[in-house]
Backbone as a printed PyTorch tensor [residue, N CA C, xyz], in Angstrom:
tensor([[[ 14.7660, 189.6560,  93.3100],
         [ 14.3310, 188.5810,  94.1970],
         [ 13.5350, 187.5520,  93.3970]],

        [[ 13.7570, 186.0020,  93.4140],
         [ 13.0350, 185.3680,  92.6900],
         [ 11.5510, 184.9810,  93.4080]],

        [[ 10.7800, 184.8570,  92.3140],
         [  9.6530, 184.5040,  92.9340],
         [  9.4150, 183.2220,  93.1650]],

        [[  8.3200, 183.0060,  94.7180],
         [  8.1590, 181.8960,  95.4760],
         [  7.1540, 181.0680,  94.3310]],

        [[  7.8740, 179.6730,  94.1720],
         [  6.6750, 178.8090,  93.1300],
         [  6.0820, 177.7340,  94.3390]],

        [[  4.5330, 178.4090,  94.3590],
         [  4.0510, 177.7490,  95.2580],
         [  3.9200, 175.8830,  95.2800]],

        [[  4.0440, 175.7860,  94.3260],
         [  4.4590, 174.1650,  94.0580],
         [  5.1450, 173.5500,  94.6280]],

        [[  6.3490, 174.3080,  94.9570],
         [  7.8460, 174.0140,  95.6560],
         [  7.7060, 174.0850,  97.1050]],

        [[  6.2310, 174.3890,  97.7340],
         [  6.3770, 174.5880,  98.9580],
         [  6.2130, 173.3180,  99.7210]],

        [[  6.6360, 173.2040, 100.9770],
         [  5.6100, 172.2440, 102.1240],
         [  4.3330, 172.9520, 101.6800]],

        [[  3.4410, 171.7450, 101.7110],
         [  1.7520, 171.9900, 101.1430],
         [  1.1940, 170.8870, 102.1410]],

        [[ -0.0420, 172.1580, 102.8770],
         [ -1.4170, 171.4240, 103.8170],
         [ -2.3450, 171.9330, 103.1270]],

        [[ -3.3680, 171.0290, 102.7670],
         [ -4.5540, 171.3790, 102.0430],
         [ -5.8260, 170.8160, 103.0670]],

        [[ -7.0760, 171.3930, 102.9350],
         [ -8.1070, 171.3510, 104.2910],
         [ -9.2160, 171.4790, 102.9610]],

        [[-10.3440, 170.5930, 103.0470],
         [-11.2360, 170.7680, 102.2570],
         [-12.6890, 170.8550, 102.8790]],

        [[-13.3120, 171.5410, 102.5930],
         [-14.5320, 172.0480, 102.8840],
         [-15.3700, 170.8710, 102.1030]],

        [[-15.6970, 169.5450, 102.4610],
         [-16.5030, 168.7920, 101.1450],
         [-17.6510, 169.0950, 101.0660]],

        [[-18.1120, 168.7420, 102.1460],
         [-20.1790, 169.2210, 101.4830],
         [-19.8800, 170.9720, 100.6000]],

        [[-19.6270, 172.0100, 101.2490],
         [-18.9920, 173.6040, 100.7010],
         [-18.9530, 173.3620,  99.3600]],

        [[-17.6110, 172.6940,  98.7760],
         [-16.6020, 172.9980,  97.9430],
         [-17.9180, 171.8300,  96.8460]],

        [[-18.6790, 170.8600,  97.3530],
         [-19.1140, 169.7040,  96.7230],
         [-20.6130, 170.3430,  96.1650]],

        [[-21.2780, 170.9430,  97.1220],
         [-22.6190, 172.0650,  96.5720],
         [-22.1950, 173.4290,  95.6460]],

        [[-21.4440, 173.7910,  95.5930],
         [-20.3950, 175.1850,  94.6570],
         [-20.2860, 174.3670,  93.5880]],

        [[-19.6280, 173.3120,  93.2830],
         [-19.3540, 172.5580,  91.9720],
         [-20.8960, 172.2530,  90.8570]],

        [[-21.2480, 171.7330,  92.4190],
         [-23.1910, 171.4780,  91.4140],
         [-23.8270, 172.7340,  90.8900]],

        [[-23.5550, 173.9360,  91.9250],
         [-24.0530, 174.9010,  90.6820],
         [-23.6050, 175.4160,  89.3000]],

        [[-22.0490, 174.6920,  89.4130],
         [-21.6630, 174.3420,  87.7960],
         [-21.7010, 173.3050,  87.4470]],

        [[-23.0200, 172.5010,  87.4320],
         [-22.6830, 170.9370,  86.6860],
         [-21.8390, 170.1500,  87.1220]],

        [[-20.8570, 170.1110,  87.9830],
         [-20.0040, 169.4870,  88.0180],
         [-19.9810, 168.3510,  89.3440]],

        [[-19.8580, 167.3270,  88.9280],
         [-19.6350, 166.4820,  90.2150],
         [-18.2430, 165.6970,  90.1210]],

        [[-18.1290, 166.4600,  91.9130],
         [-16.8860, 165.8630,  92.2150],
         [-15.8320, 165.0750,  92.2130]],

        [[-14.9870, 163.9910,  92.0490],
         [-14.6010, 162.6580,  92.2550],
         [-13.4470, 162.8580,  92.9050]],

        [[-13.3160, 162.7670,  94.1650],
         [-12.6220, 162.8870,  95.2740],
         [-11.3490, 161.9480,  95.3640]],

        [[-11.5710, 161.1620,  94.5390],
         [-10.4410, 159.8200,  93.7650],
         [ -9.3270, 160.7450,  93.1730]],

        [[-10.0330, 161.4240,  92.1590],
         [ -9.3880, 162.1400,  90.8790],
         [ -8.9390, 163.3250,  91.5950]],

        [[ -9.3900, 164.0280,  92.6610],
         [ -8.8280, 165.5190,  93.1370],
         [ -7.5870, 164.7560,  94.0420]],

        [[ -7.7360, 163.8030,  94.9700],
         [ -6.0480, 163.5210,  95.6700],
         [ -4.9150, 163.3160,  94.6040]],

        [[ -5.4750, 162.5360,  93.5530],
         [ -4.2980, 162.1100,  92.8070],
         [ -4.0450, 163.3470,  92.0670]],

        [[ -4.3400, 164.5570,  91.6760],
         [ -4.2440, 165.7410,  91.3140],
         [ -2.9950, 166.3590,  92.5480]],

        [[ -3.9400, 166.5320,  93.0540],
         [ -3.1000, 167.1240,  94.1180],
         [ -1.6770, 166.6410,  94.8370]],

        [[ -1.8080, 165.3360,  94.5980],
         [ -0.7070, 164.6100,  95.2390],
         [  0.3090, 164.7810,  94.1800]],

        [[  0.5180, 165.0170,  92.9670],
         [  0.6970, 165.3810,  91.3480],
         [  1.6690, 166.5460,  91.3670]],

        [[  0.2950, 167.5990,  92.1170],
         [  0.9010, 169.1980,  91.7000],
         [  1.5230, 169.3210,  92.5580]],

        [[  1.6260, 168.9690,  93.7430],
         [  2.6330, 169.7190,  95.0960],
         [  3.1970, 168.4340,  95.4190]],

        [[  4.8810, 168.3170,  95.2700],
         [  5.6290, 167.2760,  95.5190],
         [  5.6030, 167.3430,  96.8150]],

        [[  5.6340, 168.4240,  97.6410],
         [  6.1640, 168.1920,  99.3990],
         [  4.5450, 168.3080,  99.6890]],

        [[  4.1140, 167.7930,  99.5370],
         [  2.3590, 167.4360, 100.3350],
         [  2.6930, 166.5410, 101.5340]],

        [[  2.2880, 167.5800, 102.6870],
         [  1.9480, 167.2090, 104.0670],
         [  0.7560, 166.4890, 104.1370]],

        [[  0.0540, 166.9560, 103.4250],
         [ -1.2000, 166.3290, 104.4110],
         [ -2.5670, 166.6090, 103.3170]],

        [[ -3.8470, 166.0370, 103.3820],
         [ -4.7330, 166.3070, 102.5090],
         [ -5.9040, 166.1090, 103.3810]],

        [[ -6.2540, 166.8040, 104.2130],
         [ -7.3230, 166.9020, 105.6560],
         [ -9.1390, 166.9790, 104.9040]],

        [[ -9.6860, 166.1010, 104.8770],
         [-11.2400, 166.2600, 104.5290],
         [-12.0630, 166.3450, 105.4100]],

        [[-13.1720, 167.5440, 105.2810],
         [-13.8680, 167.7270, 106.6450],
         [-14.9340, 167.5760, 106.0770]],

        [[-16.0040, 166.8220, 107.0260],
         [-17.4940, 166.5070, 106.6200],
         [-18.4640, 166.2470, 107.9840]],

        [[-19.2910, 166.6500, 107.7030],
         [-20.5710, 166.3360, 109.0280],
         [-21.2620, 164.7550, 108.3460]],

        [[-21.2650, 164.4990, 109.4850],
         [-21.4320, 162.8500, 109.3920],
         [-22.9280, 162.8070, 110.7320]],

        [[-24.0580, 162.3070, 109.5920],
         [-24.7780, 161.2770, 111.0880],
         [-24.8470, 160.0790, 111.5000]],

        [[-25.0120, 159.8680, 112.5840],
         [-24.2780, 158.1930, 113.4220],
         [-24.9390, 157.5290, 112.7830]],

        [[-26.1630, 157.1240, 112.1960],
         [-26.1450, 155.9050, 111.4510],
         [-26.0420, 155.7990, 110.4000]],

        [[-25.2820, 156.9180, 109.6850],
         [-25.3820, 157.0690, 108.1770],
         [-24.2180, 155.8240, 107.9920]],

        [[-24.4160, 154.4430, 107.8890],
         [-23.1560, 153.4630, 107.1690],
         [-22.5440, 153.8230, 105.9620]],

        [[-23.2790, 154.2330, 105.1430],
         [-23.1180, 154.1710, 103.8310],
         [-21.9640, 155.5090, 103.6670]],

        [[-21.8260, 156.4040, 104.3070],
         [-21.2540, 157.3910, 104.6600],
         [-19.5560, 156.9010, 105.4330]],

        [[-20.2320, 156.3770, 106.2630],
         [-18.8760, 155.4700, 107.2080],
         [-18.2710, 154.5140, 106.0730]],

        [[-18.9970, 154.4590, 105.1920],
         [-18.1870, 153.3110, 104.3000],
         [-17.1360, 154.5380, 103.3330]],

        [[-18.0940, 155.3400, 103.0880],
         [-17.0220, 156.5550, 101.8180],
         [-15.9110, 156.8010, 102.5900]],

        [[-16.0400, 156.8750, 104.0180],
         [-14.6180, 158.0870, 104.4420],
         [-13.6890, 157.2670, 104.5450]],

        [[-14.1710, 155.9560, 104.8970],
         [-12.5460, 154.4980, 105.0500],
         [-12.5940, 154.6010, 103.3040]],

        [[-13.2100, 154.6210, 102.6280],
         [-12.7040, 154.3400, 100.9820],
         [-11.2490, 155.6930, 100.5030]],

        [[-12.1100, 156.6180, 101.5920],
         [-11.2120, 157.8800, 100.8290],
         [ -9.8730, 157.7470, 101.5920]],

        [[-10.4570, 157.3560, 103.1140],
         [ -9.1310, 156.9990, 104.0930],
         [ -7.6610, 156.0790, 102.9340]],

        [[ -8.4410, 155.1750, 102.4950],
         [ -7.2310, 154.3810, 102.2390],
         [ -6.4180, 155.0300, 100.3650]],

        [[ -7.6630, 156.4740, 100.3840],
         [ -6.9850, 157.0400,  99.1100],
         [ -5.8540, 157.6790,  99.4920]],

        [[ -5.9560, 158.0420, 100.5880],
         [ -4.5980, 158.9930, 101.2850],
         [ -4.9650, 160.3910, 102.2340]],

        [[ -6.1520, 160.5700, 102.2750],
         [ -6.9750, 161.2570, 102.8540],
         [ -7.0840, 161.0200, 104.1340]],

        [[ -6.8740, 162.1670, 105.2590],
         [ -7.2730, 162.4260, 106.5460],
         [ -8.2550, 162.7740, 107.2110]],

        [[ -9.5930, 161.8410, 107.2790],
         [-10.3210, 162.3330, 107.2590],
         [-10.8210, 162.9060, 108.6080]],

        [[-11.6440, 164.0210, 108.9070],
         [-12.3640, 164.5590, 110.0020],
         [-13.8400, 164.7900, 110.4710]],

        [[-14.1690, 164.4220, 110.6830],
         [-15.7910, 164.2630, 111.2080],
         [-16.0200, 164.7610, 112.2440]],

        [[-17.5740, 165.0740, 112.1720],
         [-17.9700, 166.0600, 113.2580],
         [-19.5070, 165.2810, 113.2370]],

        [[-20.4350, 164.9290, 114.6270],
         [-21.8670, 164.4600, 114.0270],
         [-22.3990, 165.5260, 113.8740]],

        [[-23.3920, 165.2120, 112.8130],
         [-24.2540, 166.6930, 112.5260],
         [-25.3490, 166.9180, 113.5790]],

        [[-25.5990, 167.8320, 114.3050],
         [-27.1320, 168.1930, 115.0280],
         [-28.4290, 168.7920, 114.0640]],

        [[-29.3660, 168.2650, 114.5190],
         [-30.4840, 169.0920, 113.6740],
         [-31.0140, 170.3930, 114.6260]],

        [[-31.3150, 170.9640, 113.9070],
         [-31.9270, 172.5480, 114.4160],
         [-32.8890, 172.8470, 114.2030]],

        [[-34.2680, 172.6520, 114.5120],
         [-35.8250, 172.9630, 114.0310],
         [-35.7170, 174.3980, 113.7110]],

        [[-36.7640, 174.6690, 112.5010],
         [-37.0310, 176.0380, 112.0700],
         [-38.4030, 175.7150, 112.4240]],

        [[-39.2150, 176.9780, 112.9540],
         [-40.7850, 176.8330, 113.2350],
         [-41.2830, 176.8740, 111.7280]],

        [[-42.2180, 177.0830, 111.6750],
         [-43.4080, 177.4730, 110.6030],
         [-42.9690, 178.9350, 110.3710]],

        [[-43.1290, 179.6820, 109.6340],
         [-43.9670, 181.2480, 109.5320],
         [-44.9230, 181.5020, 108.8220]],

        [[-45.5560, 182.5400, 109.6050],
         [-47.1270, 182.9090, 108.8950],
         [-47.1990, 184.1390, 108.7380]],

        [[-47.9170, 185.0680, 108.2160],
         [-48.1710, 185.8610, 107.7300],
         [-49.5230, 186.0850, 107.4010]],

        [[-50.1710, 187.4740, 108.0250],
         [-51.3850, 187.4930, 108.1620],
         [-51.4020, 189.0250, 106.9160]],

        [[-53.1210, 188.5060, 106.3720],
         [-53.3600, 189.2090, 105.1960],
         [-54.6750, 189.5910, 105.0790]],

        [[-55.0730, 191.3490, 105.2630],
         [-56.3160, 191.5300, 105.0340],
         [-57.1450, 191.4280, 103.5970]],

        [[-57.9910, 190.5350, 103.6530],
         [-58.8260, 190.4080, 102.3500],
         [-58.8710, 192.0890, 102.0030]],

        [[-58.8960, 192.2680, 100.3690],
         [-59.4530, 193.6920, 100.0040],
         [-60.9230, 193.5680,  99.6910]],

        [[-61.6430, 192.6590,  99.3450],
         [-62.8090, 193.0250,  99.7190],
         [-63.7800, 192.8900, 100.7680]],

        [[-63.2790, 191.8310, 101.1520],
         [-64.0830, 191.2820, 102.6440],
         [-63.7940, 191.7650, 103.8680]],

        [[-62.4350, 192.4670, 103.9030],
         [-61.5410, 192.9420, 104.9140],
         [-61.3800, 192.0390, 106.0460]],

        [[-61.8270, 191.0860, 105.7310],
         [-61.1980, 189.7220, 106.7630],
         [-59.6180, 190.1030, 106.6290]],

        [[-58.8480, 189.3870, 107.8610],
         [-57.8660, 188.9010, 107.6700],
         [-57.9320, 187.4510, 107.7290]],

        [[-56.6960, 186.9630, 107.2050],
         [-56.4350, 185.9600, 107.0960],
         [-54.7390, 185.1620, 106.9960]],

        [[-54.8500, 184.3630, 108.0450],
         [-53.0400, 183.5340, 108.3420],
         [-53.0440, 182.9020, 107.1630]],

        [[-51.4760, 183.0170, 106.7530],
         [-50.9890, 182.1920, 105.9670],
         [-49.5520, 181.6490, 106.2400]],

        [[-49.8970, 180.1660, 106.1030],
         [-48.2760, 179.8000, 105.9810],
         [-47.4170, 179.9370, 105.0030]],

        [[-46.3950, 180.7440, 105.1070],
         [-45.6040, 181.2550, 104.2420],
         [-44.2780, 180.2380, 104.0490]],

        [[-43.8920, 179.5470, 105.1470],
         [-42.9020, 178.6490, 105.2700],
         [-42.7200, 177.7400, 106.2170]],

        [[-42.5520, 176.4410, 105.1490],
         [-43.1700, 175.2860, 106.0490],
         [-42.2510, 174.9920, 107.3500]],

        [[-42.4620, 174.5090, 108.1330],
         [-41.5660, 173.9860, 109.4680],
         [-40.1220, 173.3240, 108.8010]],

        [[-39.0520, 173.4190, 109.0960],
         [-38.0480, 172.6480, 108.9340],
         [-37.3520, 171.8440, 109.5970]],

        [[-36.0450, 170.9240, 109.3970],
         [-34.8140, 170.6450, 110.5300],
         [-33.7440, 171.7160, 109.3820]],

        [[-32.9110, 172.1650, 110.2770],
         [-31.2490, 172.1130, 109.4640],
         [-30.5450, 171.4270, 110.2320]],

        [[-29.7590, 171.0510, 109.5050],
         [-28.2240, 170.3000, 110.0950],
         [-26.9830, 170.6520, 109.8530]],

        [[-26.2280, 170.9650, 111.4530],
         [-25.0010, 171.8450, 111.0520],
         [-24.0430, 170.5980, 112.0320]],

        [[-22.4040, 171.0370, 111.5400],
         [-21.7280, 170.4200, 112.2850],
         [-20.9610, 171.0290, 112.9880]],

        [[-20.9130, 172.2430, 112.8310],
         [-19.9350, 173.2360, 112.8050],
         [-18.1910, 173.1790, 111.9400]],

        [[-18.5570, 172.8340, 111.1220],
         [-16.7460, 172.4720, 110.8300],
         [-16.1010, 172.8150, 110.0280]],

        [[-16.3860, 173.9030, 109.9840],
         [-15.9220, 175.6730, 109.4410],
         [-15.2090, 175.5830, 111.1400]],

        [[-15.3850, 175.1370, 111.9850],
         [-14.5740, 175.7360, 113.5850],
         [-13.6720, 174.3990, 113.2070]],

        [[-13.6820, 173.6770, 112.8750],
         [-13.2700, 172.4200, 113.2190],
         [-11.8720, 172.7120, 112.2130]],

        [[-12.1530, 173.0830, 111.0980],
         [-10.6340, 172.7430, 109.9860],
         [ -9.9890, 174.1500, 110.0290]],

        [[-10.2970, 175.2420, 110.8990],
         [ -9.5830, 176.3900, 111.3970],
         [ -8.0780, 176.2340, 112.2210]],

        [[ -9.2660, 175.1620, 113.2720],
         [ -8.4200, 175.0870, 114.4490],
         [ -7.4810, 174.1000, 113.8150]],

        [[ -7.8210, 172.9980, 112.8640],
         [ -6.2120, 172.3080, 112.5290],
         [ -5.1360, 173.0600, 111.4370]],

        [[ -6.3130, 174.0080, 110.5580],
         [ -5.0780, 174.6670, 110.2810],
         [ -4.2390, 175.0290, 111.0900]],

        [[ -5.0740, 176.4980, 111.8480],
         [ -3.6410, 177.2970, 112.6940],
         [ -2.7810, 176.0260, 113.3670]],

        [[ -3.3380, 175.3090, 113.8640],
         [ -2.3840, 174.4850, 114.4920],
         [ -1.1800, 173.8420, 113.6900]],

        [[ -1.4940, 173.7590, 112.2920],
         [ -0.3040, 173.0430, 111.7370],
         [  0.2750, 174.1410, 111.1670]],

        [[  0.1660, 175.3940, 110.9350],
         [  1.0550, 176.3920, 110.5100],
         [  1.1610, 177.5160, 111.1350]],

        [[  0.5020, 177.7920, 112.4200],
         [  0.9460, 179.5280, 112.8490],
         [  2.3320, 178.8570, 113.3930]],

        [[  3.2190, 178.1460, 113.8060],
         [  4.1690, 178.0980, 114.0300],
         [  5.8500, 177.4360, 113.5150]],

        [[  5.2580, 177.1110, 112.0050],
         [  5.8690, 176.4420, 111.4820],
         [  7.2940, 177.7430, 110.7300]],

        [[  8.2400, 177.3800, 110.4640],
         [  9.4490, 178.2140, 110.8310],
         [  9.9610, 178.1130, 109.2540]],

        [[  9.3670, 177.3880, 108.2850],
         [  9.6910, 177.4480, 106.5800],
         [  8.6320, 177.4810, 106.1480]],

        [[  8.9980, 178.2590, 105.0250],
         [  8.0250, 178.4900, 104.0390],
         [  7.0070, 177.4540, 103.7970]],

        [[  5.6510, 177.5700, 103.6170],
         [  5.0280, 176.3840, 103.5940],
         [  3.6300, 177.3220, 103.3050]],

        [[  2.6360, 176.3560, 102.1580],
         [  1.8210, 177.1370, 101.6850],
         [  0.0850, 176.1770, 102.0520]],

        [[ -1.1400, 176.6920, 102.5610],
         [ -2.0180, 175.7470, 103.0210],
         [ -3.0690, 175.9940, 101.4060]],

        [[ -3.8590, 174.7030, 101.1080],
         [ -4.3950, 175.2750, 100.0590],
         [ -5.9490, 175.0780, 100.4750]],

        [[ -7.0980, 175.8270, 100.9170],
         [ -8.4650, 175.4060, 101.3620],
         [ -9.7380, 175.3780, 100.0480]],

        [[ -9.8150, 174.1350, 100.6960],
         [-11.2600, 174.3930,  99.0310],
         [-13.1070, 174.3140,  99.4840]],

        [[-12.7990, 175.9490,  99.2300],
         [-14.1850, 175.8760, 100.4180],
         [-14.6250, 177.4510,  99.2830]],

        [[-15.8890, 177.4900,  99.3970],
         [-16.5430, 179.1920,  98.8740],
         [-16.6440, 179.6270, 100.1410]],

        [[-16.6060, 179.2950, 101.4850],
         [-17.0410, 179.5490, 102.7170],
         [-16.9030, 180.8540, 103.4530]],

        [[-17.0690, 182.1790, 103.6250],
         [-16.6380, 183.7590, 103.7380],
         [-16.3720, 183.3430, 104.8340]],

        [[-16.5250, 182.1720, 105.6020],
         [-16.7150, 182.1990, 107.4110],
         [-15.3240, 181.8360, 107.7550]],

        [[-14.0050, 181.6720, 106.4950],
         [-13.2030, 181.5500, 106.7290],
         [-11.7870, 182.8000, 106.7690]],

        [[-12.3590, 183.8220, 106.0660],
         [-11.8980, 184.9640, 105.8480],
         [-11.2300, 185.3530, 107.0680]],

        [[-11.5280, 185.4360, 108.2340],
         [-10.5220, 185.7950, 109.2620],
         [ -9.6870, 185.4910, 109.6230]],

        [[ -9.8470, 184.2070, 109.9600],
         [ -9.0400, 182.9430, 110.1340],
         [ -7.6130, 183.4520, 108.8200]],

        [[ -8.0540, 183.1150, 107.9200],
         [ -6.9700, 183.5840, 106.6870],
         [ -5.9310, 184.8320, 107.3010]],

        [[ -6.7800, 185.5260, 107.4120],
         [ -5.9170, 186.8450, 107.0450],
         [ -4.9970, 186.9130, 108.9930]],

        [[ -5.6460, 186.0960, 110.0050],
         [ -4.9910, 186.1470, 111.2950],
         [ -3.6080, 185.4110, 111.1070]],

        [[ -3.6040, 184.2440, 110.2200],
         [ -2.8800, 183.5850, 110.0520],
         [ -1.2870, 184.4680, 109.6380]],

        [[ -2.2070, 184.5140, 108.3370],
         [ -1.2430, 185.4580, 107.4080],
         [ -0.5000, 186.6420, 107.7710]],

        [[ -0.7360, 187.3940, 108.6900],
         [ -0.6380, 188.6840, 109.7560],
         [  0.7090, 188.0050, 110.6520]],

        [[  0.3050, 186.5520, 111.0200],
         [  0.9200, 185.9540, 111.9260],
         [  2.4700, 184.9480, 111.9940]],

        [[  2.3770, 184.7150, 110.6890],
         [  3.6400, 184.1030, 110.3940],
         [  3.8330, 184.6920, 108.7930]],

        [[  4.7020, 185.1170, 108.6090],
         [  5.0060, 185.5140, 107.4750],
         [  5.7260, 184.5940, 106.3300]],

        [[  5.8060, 183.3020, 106.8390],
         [  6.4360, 182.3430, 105.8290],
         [  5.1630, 181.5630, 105.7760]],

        [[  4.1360, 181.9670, 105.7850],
         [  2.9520, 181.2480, 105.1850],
         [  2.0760, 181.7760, 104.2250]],

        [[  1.8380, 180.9540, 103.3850],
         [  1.0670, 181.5450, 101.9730],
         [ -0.3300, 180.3810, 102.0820]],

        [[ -1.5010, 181.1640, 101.5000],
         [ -2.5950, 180.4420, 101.8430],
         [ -3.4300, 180.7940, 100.2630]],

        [[ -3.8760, 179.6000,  99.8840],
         [ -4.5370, 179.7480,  98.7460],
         [ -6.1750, 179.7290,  98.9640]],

        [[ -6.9260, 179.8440,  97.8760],
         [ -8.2840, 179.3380,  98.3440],
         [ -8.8370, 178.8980,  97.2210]],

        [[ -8.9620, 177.7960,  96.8480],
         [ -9.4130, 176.7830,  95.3800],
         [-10.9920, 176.6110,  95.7690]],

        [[-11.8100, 177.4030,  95.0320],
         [-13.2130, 177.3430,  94.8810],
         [-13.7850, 178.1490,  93.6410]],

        [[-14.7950, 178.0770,  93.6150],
         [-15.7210, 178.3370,  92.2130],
         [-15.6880, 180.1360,  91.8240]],

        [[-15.5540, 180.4720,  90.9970],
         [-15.1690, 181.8030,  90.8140],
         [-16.7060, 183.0310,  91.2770]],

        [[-15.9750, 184.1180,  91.2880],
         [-17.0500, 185.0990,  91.9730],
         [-18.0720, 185.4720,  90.4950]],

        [[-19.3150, 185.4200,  90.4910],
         [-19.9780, 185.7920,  89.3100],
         [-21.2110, 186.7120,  89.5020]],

        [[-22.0370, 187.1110,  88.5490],
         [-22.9000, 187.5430,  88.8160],
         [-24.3780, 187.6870,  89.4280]],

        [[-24.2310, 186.3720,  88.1910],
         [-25.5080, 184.8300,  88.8210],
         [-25.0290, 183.7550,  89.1330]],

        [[-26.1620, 183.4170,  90.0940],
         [-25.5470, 181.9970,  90.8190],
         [-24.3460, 182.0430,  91.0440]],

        [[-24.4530, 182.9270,  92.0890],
         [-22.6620, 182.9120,  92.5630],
         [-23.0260, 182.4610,  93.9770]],

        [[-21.5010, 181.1790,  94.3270],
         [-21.6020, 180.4550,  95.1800],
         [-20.8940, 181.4000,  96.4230]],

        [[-19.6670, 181.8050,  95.6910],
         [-18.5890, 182.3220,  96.5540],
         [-18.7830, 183.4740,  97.0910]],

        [[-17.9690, 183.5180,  98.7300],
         [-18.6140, 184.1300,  99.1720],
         [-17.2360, 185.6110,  99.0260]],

        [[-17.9450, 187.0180,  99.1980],
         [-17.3070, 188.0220,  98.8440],
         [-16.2150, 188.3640,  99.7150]],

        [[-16.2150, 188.0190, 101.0980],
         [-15.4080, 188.1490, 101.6420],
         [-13.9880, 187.0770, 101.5490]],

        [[-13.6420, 186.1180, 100.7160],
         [-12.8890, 185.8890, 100.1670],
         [-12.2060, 186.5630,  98.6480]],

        [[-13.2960, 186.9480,  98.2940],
         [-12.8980, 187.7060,  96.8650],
         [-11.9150, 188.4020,  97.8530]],

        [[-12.0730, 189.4830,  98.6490],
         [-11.7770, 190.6920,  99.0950],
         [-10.5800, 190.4950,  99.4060]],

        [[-10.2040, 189.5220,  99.9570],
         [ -8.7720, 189.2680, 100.3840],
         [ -7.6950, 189.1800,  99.4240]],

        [[ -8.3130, 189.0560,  98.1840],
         [ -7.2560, 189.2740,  97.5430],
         [ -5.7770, 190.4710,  97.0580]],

        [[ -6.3060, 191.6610,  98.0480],
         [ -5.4710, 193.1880,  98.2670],
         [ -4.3630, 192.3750,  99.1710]],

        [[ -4.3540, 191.1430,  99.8980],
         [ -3.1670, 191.1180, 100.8320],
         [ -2.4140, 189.6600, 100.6090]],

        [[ -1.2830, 190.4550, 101.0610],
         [  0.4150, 189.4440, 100.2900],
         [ -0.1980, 188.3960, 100.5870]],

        [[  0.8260, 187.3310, 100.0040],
         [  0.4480, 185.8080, 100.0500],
         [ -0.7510, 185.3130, 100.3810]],

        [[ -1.6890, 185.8700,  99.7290],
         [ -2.8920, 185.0960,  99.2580],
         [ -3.4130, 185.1550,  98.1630]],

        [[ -4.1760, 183.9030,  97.6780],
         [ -4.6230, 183.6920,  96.3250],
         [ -5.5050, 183.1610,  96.3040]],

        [[ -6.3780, 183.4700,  95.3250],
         [ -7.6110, 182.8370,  94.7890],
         [ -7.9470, 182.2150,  93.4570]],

        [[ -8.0730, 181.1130,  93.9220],
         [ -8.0200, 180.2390,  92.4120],
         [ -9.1870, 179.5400,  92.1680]],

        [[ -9.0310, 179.5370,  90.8300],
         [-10.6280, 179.2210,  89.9490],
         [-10.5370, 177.5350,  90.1200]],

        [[-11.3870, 176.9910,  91.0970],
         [-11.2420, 175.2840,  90.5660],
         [-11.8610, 174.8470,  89.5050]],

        [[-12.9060, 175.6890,  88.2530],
         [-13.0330, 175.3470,  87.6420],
         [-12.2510, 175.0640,  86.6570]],

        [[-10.9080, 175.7880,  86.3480],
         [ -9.5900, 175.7110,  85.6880],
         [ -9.1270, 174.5550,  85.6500]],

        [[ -9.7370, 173.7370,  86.3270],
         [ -9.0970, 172.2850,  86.7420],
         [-10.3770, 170.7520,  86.7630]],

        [[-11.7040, 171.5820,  86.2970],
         [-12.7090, 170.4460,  86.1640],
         [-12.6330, 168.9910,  85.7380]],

        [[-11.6140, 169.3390,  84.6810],
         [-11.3570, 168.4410,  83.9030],
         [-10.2790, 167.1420,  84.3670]],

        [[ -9.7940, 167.3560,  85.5260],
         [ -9.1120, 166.9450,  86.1220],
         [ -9.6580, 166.0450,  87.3730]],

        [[-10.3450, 166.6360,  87.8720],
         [-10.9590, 166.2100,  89.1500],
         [-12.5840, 165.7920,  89.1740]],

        [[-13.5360, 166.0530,  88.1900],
         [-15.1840, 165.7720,  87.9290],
         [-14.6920, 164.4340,  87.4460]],

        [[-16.0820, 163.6070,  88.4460],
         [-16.2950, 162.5000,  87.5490],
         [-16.5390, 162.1070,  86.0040]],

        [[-16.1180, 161.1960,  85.8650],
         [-16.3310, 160.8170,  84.0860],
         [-17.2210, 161.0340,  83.7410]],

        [[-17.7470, 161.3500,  82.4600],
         [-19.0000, 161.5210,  82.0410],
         [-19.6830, 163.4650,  82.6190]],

        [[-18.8980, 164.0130,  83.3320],
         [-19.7410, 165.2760,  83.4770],
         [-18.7330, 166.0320,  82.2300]],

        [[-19.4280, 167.2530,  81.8250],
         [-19.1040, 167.8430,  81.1340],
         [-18.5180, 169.1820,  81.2250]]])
């Protein structure tokens, strides 16, 4: 039986940017989102689609200006607004050893986080563009994200002419971005895990090393 060259497939690719864009910085590397379409548009002749997902806040312009820049690179882009989420304070109380006072301490200052959810958001357009698609056709996601691991393997369970890659920063010892429950998937058919650092050189802006 010859083997499937994933190159040759229909190709949907879904990118995790803030994910895939904080994973790179813990290798030095910054992105250029210019240089990764024209890569990609390169390696897979039947490219469907090149879907970018990002949390966006409403008055960020400068932001609204990147995604029409990337829009007119060939990029689909998807947005979600981000919400903020207060973290309280925590304290932590501590008896003096000689005075035997206690005493509060703030251990961690008050925060916001900001989520968009859109780890839910580029799920739902995957399955939608491939649990039912009837030829071979391979999705490629570039995310370290473990929160995608199910999603993967439901897919994969689910149509058997789909192959799903996952292009992110390799599993290490220190400073490891990626998350393990993608390593893990690698025991089941048509899936793969690929080093995007294999390809830095291709896609980092000029001047990084």
């Amino acid at each position: 039986m010859n083997k499937i060259k994933l190159e040759n497939l229909k190709t949907y690719i879904y990118i995790d940017s803030s994910n895939i864009r904080n994973a790179l910085k813990v290798s030095h590397i910054d992105i250029d989102f210019g240089r990764l379409y024209k890569y990609l548009k390169n390696k897979y002749p039947k490219l469907q689609c090149v879907k970018y997902f990002e949390g966006i806040d409403k008055k960020d312009r400068k932001k609204v200006k990147e995604f029409k820049k990337l829009g007119k690179v060939g990029y689909e882009i998807r947005t979600l607004s981000r919400k903020a989420y207060k973290n309280s304070a925590k304290y932590r109380t501590y008896k003096c050893f000689n005075c035997k006072e206690k005493n509060t301490v703030e251990i961690l200052k008050e925060s916001k986080t900001f989520k968009s959810n859109i780890d839910v958001y580029l799920c739902s357009e995957l399955m939608g563009d491939l649990l039912n698609v009837s030829t071979k056709s391979h999705a490629i996601i570039l995310t370290c994200d473990g929160d995608y691991a199910e999603m993967i393997r439901n897919v994969l369970e689910r149509n058997k002419d789909v192959y799903i890659s996952v292009l992110a920063t390799p599993f290490t010892e220190h400073n490891n971005y990626l998350s393990s429950r993608l390593k893990e998937l690698n025991r089941i058919e048509r899936y793969n895990l690929i080093n995007i650092l294999s390809i830095k050189d291709r896609i980092s802006k000029k001047g990084n090393k």
